[in-house]
Backbone as CSV, one residue per row, in Angstrom:
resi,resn,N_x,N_y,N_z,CA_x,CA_y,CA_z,C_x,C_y,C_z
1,UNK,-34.742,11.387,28.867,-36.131,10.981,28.630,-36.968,12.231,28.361
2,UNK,-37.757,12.500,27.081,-38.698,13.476,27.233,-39.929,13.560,27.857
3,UNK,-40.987,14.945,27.918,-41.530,14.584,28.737,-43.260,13.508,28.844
4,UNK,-42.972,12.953,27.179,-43.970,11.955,26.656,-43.564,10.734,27.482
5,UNK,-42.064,10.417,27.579,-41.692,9.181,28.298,-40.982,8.307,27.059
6,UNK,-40.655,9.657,25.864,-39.873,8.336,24.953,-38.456,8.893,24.529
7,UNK,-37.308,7.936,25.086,-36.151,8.507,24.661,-35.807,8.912,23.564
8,UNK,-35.003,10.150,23.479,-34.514,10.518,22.033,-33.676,9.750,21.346
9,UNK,-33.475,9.972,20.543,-32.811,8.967,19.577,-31.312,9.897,19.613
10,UNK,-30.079,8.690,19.698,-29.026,8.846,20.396,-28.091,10.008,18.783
11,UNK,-27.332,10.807,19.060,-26.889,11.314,17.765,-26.471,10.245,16.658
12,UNK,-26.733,10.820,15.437,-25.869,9.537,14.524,-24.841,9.032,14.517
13,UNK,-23.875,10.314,14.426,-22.096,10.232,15.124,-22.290,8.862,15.619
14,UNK,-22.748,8.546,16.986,-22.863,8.065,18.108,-22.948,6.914,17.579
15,UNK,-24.381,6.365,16.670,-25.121,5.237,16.370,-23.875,4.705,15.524
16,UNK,-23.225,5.652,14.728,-22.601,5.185,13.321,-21.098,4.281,14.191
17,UNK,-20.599,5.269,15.245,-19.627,4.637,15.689,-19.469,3.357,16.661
18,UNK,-20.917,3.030,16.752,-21.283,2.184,17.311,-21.542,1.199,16.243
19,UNK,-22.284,1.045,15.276,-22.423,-0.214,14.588,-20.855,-0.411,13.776
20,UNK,-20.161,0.414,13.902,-19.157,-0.041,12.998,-18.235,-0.621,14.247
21,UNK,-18.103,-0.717,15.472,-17.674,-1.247,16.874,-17.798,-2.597,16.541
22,UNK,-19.465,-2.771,16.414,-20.393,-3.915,16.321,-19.835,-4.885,15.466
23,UNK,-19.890,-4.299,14.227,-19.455,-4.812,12.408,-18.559,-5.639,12.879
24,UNK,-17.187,-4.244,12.773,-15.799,-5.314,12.726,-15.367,-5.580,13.539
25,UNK,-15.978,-5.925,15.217,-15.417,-6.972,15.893,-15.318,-8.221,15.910
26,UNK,-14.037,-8.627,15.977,-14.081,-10.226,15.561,-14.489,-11.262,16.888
27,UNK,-15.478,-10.590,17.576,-15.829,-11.276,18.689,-17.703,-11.974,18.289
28,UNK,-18.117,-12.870,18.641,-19.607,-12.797,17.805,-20.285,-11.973,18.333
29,UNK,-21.541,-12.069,17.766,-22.149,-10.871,17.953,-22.803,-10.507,19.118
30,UNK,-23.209,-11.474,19.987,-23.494,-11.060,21.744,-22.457,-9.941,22.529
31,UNK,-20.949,-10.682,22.015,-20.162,-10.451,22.681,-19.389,-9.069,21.972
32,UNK,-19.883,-9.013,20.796,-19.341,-7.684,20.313,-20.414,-6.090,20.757
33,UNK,-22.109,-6.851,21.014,-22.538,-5.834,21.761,-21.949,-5.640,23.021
34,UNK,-21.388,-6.222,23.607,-20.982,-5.638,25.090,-19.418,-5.325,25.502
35,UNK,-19.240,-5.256,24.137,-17.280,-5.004,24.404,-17.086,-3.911,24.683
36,UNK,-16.152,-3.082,25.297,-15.715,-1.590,25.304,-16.407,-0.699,24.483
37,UNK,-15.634,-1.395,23.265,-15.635,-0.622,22.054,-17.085,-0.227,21.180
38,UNK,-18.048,-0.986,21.520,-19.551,-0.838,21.173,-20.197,0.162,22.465
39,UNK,-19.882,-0.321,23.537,-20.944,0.504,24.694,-19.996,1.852,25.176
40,UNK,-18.515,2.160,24.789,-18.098,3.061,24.631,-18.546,4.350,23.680
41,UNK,-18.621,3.459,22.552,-18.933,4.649,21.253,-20.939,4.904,21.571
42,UNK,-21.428,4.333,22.325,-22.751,4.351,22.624,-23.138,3.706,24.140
43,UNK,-23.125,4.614,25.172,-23.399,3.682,26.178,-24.926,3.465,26.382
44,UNK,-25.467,1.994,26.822,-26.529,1.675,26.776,-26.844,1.633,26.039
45,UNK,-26.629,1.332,25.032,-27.161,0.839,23.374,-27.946,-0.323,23.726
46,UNK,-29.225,-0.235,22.732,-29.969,-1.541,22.904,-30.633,-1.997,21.463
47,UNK,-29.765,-2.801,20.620,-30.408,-3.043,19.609,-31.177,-3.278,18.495
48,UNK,-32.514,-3.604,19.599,-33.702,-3.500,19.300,-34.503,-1.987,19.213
49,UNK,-33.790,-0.891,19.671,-34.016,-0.384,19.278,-33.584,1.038,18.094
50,UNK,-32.161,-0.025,17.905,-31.226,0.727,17.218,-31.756,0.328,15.429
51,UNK,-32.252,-0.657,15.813,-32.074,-1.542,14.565,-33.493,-2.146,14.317
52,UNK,-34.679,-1.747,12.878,-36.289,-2.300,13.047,-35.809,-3.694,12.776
53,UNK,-36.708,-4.380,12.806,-36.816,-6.020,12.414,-37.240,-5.733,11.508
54,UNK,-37.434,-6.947,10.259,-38.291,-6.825,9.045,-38.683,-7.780,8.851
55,UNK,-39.680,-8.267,8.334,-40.761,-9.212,8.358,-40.390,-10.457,8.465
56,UNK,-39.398,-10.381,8.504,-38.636,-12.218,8.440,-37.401,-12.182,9.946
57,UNK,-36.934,-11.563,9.949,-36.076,-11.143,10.651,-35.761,-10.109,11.716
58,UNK,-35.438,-10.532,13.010,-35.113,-9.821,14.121,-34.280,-8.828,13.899
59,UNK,-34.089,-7.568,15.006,-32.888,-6.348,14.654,-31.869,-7.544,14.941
60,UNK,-31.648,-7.946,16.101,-30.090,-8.980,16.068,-29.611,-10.062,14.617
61,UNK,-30.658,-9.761,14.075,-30.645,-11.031,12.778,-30.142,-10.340,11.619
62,UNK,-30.251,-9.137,11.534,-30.562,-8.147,10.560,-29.020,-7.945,10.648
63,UNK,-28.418,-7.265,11.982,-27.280,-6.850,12.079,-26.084,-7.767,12.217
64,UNK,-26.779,-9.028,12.117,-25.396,-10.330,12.035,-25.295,-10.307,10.829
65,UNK,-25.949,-10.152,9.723,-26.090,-10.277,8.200,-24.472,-9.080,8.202
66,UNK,-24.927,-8.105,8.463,-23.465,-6.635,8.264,-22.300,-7.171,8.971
67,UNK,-22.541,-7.997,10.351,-21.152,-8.398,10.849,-20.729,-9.979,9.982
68,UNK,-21.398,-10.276,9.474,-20.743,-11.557,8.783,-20.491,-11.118,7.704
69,UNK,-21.347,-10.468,6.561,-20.754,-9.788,5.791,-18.767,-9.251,5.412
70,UNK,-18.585,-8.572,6.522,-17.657,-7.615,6.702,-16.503,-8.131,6.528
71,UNK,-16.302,-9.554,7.300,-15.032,-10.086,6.754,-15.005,-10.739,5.608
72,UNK,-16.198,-10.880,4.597,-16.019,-10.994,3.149,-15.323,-10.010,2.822
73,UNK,-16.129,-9.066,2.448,-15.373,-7.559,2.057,-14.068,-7.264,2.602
74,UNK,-13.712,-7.362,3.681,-12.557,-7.016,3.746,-11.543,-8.259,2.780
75,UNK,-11.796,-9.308,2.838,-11.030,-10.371,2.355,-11.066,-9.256,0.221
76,UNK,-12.057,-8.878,0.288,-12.259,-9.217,-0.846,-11.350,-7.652,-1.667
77,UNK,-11.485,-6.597,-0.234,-10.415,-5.522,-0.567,-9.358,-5.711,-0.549
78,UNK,-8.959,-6.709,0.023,-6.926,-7.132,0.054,-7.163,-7.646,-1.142
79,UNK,-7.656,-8.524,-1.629,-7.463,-9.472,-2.811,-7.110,-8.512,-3.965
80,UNK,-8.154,-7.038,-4.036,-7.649,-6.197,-5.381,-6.604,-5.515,-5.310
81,UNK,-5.945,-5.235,-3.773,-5.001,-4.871,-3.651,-3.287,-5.523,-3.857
82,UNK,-3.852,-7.149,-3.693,-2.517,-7.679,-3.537,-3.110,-8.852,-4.850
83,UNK,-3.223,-9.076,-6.063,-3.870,-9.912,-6.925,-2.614,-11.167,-7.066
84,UNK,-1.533,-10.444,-7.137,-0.314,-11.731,-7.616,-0.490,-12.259,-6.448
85,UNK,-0.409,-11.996,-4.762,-0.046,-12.637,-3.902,-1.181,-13.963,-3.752
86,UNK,-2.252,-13.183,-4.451,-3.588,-14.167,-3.864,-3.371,-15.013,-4.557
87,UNK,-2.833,-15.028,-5.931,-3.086,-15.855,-7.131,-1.678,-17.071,-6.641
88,UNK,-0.788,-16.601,-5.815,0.215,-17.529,-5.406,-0.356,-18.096,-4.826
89,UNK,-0.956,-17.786,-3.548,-1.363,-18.949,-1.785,-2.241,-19.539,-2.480
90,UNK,-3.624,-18.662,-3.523,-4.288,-19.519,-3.522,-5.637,-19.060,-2.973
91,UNK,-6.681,-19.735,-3.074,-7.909,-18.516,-2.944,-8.055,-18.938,-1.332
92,UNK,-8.124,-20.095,-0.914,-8.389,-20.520,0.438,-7.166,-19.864,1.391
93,UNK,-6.524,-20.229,1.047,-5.039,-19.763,2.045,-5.321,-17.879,1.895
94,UNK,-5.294,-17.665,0.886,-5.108,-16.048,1.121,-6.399,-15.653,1.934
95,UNK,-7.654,-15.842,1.802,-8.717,-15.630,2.494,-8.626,-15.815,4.011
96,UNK,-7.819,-17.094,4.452,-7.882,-16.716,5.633,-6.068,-15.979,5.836
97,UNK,-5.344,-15.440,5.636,-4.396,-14.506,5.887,-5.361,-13.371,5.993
98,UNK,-5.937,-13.221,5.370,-6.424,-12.036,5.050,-7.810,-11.489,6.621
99,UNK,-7.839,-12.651,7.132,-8.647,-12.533,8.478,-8.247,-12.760,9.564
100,UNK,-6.796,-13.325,8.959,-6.194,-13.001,10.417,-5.609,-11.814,9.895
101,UNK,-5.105,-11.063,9.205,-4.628,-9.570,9.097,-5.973,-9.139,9.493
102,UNK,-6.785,-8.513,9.013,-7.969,-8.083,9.578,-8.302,-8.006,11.019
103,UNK,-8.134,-9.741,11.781,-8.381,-9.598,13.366,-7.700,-8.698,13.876
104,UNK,-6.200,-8.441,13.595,-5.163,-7.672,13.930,-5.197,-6.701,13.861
105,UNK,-5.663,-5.816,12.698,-5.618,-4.670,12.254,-7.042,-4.064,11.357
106,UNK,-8.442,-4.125,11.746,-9.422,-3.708,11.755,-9.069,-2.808,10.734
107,UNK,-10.146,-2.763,10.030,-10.679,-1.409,9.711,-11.110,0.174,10.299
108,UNK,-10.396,0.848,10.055,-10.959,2.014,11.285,-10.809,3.609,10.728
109,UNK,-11.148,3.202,9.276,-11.842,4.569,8.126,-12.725,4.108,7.244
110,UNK,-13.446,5.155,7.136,-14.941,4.938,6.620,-14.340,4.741,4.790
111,UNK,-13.388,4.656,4.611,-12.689,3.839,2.980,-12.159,3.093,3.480
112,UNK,-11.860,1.775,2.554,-11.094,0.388,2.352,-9.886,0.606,1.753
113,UNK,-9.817,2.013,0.947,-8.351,1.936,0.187,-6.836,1.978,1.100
114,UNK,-7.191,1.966,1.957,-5.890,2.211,2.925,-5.632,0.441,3.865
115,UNK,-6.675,-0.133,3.836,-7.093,-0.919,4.668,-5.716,-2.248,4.678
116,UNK,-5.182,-2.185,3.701,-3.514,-3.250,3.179,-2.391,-2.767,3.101
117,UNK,-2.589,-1.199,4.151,-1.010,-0.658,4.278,-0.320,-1.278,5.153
118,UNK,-0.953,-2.322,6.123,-0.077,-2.512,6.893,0.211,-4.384,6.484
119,UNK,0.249,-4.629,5.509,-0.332,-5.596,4.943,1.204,-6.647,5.179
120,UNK,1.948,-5.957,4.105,3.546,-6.631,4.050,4.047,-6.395,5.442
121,UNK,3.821,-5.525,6.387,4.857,-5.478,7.680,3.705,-6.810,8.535
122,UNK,2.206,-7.208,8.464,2.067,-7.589,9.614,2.659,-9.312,8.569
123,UNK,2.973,-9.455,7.796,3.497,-10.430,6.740,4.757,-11.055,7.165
124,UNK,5.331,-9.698,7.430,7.071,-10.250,7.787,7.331,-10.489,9.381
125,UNK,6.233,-9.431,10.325,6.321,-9.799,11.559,5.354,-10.762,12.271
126,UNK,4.647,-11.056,11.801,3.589,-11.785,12.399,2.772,-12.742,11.746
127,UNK,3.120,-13.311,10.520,2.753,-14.491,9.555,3.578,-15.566,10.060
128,UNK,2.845,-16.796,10.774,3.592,-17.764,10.822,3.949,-18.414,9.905
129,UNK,3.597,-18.498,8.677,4.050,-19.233,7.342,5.915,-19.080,7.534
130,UNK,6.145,-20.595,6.487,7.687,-20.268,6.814,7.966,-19.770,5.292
131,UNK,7.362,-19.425,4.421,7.471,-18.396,3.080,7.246,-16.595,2.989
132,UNK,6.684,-16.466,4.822,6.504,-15.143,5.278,7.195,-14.042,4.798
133,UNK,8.365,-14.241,4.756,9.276,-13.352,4.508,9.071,-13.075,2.684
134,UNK,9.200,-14.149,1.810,8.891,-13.792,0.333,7.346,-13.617,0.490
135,UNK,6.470,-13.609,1.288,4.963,-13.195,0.436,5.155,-11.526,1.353
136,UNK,5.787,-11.181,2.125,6.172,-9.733,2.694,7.049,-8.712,1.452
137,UNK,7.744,-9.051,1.070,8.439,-8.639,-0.497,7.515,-8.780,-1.216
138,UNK,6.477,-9.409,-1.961,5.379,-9.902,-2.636,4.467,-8.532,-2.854
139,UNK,4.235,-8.682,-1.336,3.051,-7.720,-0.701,3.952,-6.372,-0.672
140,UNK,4.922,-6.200,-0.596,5.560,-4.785,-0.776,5.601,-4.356,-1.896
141,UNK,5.850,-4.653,-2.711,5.882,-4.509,-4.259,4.522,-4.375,-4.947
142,UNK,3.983,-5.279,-4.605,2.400,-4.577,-5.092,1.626,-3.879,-4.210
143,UNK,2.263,-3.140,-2.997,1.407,-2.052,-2.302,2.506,-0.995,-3.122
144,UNK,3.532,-1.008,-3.375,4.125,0.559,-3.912,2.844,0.645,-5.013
145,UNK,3.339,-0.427,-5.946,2.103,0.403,-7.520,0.942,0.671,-7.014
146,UNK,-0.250,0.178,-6.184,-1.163,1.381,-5.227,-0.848,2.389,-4.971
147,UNK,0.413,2.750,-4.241,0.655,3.690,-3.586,0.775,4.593,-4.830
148,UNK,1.785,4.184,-6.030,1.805,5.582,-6.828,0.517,5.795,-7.733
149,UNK,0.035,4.562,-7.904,-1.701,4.932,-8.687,-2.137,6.187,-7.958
150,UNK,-2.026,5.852,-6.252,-3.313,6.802,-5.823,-2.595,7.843,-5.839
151,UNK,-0.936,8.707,-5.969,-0.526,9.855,-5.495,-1.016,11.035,-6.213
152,UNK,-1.145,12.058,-5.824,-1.231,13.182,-5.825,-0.385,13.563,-7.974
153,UNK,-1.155,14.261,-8.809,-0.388,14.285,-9.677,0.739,15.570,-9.501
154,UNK,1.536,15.738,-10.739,2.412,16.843,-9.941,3.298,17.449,-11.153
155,UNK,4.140,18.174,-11.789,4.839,18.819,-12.462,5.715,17.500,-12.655
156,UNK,6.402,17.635,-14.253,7.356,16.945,-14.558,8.757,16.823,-14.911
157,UNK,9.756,16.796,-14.506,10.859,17.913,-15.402,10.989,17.167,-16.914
158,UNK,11.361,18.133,-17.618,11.507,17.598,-18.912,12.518,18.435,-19.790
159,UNK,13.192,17.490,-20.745,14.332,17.932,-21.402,14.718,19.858,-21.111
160,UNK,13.468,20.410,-22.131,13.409,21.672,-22.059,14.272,22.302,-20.862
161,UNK,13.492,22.080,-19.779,14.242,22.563,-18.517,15.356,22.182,-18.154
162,UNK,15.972,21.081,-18.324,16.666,20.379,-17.950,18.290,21.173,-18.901
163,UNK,17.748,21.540,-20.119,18.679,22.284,-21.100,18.880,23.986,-20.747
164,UNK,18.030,24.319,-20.011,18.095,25.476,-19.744,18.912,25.812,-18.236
165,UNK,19.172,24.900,-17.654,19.972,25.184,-16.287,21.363,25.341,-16.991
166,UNK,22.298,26.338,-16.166,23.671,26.357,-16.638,24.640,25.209,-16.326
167,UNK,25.509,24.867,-16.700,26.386,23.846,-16.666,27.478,23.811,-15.200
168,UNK,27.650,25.623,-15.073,28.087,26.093,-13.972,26.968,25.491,-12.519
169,UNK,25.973,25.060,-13.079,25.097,25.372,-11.590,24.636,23.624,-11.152
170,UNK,25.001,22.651,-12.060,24.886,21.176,-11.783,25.265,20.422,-10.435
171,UNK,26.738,21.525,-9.983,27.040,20.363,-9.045,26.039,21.007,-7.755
172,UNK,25.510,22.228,-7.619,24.624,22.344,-6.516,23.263,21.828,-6.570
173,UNK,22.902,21.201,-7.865,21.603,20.818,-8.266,20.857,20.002,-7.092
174,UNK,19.424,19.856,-6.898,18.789,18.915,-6.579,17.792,18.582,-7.045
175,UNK,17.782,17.107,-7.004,16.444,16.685,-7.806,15.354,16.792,-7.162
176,UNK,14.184,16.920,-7.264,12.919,16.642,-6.463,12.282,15.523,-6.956
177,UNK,11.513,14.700,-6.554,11.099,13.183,-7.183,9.823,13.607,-7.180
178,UNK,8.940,13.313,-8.236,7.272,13.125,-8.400,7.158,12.159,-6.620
179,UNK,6.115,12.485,-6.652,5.382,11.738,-5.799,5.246,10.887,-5.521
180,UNK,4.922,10.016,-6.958,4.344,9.036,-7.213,5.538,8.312,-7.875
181,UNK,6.497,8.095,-6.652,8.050,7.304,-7.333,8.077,6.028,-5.826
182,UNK,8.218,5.479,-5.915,8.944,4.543,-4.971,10.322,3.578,-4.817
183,UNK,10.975,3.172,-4.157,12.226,2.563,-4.500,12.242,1.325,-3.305
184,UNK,11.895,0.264,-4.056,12.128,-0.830,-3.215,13.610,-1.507,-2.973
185,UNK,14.206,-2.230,-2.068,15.191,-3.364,-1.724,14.613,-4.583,-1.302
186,UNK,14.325,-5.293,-2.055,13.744,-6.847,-1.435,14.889,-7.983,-1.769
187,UNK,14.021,-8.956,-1.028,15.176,-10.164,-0.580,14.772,-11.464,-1.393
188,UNK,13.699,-11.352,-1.990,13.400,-12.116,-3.167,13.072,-11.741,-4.260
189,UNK,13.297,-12.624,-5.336,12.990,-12.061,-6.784,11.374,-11.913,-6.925
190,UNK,10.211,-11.202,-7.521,9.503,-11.167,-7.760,9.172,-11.054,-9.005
191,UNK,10.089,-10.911,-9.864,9.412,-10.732,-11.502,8.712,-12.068,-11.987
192,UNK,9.410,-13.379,-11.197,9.035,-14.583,-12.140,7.736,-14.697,-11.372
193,UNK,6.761,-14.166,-10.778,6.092,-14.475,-9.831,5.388,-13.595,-10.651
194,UNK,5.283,-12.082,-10.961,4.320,-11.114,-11.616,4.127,-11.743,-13.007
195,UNK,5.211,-11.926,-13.421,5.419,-12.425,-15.424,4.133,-14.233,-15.194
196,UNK,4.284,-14.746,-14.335,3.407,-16.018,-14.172,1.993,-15.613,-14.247
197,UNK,1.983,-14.508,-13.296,0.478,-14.420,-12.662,0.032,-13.463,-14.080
198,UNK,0.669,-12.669,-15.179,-0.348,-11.962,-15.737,-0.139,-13.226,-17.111
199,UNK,0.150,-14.210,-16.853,0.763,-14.908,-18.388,-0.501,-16.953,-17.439
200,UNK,-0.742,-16.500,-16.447,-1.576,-17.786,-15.845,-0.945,-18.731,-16.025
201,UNK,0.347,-18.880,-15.325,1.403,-20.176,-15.666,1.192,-20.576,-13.876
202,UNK,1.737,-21.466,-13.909,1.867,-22.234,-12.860,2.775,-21.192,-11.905
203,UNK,2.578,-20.789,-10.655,3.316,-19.804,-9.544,4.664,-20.443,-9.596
204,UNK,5.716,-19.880,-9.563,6.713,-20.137,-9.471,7.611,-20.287,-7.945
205,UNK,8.276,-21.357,-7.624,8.895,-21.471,-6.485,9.257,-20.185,-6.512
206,UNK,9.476,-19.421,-4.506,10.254,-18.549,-4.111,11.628,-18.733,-4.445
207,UNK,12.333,-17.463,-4.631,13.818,-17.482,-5.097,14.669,-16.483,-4.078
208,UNK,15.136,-16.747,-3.466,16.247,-15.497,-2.570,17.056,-14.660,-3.076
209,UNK,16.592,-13.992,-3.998,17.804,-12.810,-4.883,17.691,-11.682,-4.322
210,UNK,18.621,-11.052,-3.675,18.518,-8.975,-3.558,17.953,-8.709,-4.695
211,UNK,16.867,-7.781,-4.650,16.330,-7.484,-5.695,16.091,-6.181,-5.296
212,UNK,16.267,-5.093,-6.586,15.926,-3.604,-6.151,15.246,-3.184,-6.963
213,UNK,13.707,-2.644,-7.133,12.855,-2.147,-7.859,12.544,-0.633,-7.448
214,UNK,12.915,0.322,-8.556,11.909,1.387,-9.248,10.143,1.325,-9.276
215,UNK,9.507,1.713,-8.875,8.188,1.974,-9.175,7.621,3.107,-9.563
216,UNK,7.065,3.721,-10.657,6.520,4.601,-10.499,5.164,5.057,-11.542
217,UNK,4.542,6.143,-11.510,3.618,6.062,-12.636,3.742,7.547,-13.381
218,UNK,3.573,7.100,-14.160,3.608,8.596,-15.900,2.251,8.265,-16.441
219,UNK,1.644,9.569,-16.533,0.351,9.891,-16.908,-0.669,8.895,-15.770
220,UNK,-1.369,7.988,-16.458,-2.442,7.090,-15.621,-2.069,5.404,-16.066
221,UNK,-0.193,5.484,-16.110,-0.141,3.751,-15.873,1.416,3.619,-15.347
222,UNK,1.307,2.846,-14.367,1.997,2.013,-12.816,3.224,1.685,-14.269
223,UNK,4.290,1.269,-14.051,5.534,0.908,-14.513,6.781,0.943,-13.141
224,UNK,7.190,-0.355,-13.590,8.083,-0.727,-13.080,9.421,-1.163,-13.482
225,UNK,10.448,-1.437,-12.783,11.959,-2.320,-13.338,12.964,-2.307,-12.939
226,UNK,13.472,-3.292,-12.792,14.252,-3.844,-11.912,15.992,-2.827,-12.663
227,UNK,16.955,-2.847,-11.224,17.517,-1.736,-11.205,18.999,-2.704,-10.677
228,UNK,20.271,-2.102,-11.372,21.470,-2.525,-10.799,21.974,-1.756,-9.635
229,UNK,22.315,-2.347,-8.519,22.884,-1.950,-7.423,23.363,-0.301,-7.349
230,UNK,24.186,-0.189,-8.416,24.572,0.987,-8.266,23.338,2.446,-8.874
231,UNK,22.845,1.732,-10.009,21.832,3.081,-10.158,20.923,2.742,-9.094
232,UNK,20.118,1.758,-8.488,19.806,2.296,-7.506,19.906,2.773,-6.519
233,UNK,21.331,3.171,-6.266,21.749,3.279,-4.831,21.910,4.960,-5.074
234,UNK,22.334,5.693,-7.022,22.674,6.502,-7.066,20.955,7.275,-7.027
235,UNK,19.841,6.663,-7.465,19.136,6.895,-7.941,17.992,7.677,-6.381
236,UNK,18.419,6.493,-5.196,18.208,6.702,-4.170,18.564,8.031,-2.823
237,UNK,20.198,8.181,-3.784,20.404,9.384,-3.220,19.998,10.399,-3.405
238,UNK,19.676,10.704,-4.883,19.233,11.870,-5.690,17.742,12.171,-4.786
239,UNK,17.068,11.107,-4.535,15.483,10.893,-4.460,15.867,11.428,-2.776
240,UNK,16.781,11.210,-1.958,16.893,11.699,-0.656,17.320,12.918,-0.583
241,UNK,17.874,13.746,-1.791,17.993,15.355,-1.757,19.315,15.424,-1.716
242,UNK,20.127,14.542,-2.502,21.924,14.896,-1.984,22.157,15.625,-3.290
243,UNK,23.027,16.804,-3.128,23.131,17.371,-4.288,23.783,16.569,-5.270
244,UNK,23.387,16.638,-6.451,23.819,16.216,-7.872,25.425,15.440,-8.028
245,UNK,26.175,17.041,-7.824,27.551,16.196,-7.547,28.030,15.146,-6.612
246,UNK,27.373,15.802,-5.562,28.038,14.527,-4.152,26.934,13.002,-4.562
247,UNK,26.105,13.025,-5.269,25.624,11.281,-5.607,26.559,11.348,-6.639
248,UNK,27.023,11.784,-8.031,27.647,11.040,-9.212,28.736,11.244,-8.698
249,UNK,29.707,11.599,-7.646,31.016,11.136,-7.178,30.604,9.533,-6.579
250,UNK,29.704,9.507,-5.624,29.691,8.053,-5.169,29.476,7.047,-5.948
251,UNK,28.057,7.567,-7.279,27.860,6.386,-8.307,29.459,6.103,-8.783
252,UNK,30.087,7.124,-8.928,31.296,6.984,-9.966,32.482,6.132,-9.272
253,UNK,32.662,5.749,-7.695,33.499,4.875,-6.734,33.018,3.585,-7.063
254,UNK,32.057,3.761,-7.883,31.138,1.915,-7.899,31.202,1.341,-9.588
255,UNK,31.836,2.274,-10.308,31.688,1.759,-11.639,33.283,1.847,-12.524
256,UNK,33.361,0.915,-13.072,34.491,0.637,-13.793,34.622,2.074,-14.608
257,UNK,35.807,2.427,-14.786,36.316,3.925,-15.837,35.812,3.505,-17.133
258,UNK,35.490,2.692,-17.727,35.332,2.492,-18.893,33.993,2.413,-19.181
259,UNK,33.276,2.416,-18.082,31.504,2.766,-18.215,30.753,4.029,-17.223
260,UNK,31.842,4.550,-17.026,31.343,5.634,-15.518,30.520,6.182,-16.590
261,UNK,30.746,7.214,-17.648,30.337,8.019,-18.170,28.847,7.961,-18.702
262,UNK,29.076,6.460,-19.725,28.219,5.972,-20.505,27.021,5.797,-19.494
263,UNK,27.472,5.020,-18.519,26.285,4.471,-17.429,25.364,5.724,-17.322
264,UNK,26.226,6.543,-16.425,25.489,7.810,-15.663,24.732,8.372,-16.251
265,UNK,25.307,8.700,-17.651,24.171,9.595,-18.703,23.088,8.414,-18.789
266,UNK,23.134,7.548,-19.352,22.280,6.554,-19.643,21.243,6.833,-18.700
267,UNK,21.465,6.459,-17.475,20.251,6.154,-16.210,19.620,7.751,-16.483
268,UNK,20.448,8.947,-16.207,19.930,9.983,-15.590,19.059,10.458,-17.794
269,UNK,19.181,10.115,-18.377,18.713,10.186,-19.448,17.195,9.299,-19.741
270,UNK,17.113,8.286,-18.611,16.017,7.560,-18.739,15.042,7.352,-17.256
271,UNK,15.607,8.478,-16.531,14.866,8.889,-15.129,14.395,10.487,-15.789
272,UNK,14.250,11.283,-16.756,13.732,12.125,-16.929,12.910,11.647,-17.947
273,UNK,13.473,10.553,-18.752,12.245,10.203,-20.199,11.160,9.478,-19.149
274,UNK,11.332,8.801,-18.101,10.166,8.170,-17.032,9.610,9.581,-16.544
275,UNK,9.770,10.521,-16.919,9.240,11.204,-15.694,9.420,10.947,-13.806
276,UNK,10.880,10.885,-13.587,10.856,9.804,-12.000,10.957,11.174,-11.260
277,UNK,11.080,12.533,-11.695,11.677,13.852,-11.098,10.841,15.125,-11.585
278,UNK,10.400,15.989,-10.456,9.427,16.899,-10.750,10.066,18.486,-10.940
279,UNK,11.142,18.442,-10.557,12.159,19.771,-10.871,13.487,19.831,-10.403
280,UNK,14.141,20.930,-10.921,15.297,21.002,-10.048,15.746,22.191,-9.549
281,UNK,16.478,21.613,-7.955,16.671,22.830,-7.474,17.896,23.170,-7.174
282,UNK,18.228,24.524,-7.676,20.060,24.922,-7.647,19.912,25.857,-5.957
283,UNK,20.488,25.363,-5.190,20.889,26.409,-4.297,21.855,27.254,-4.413
């Protein structure tokens, strides 16, 4: 108290971590002023004077507007994040997934872009739907192409270099992967589900196929495609740092003699025209 008799005004830090307590608790709003998590980040907080009224409206009136708000917005940041999945459930059904993910897993950075990482795991563990498991594959697949939109850009290898290493020095090689590469294993097909949603056909029943997708991005656009067992498995090793030779001995246990050759060049001829690899390193 100063010595006029009027309290100071509490730091912002303080105020900020307090209305955002307030915001996204999914408790209403009486009960979200007095939870831990509000009179923690501010003890003795008192609304009225956190918050003016305005000519129509009370501070408590003012600040239910931001807490009702909030689970729009959040509904409305999954939706750009996951567009095929929404366009499957459906605008009602995904809206409320999307608040019960939210109750679960709050917001708790001052950006939304992160806010659907945990999107496909709380999908597969904690979605009672009995399609959980294909909208978790769904939701995995369209959080990788986020993930490589937002990565970091980075060096590319390209032919040039690739011609200049000695022939002697291949089998110690290692690849390094761009950044912005991902390698999925899912348990349902998803192409007939993406090919629907950008073509506005009717959603297609779930399908149970092993499915293994490539993701990645060159220059400023997302590309994807679906991958046979063995290049992805060879493609996977490379991307985990096994030297050069010890993955094309294993690709080569998995492929008929009459395509070992053809195959191998093929893939590793169209993982450098993608840009999927940022250099290489001979130990």
């Amino acid at each position: 108290m100063s010595r006029d008799g009027v309290r100071p005004a509490p730091p912002l830090a303080a105020i900020q971590r307090w209305m955002q307590a307030v915001v996204v608790s999914p408790r209403p709003l009486d009960e979200a002023l007095s939870a831990p998590e509000a009179t923690g980040a501010l003890p003795g907080a008192d609304v009225e004077q956190l918050v003016r009224p305005s000519a129509t409206l009370t501070p408590a009136e003012r600040l239910a507007i931001y807490k009702d708000m909030y689970p729009l917005r959040m509904v409305e940041a999954l939706e750009q994040d996951y567009p095929v999945l929404a366009w499957h459930v459906g605008e009602e059904t995904f809206e409320q997934l999307a608040l019960d993910y939210v109750a679960a897993h709050p917001s708790t950075s001052w950006t939304l872009d992160r806010l659907g990482d945990r999107f496909p795991r709380w999908l597969a563990e904690d979605c009672p739907r009995e399609d959980a498991a294909f909208l978790a594959d769904l939701a995995r697949f369209e959080l990788a192409q986020t993930e490589v939109f937002d990565e970091r850009p980075s060096d590319v290898l390209d032919g040039e270099t690739v011609a200049r290493i000695p022939s002697e020095a291949w089998a110690r090689a290692r690849l390094q992967p761009v950044p912005a590469l991902r390698l999925l294993e899912l348990r349902h097909a998803v192409r007939p589900h993406w090919d629907a949603w950008q073509h506005d056909r009717q959603p297609a029943a779930p399908r149970r196929r092993a499915t293994r997708v490539v993701v990645w991005r060159q220059e400023l656009s997302v590309h994807w495609r679906e991958q046979r067992r063995v290049e992805h498995e060879l493609l996977a090793d490379l991307v985990g740092g096994a030297p050069l030779a010890e993955a094309l001995a294993r690709a080569a246990e998995r492929l008929r003699d009459n395509e070992r050759d053809d195959r191998l060049f093929t893939w590793f001829r169209r993982w450098v025209a993608d840009g999927l690899f940022a250099t290489v390193v001979v130990d």
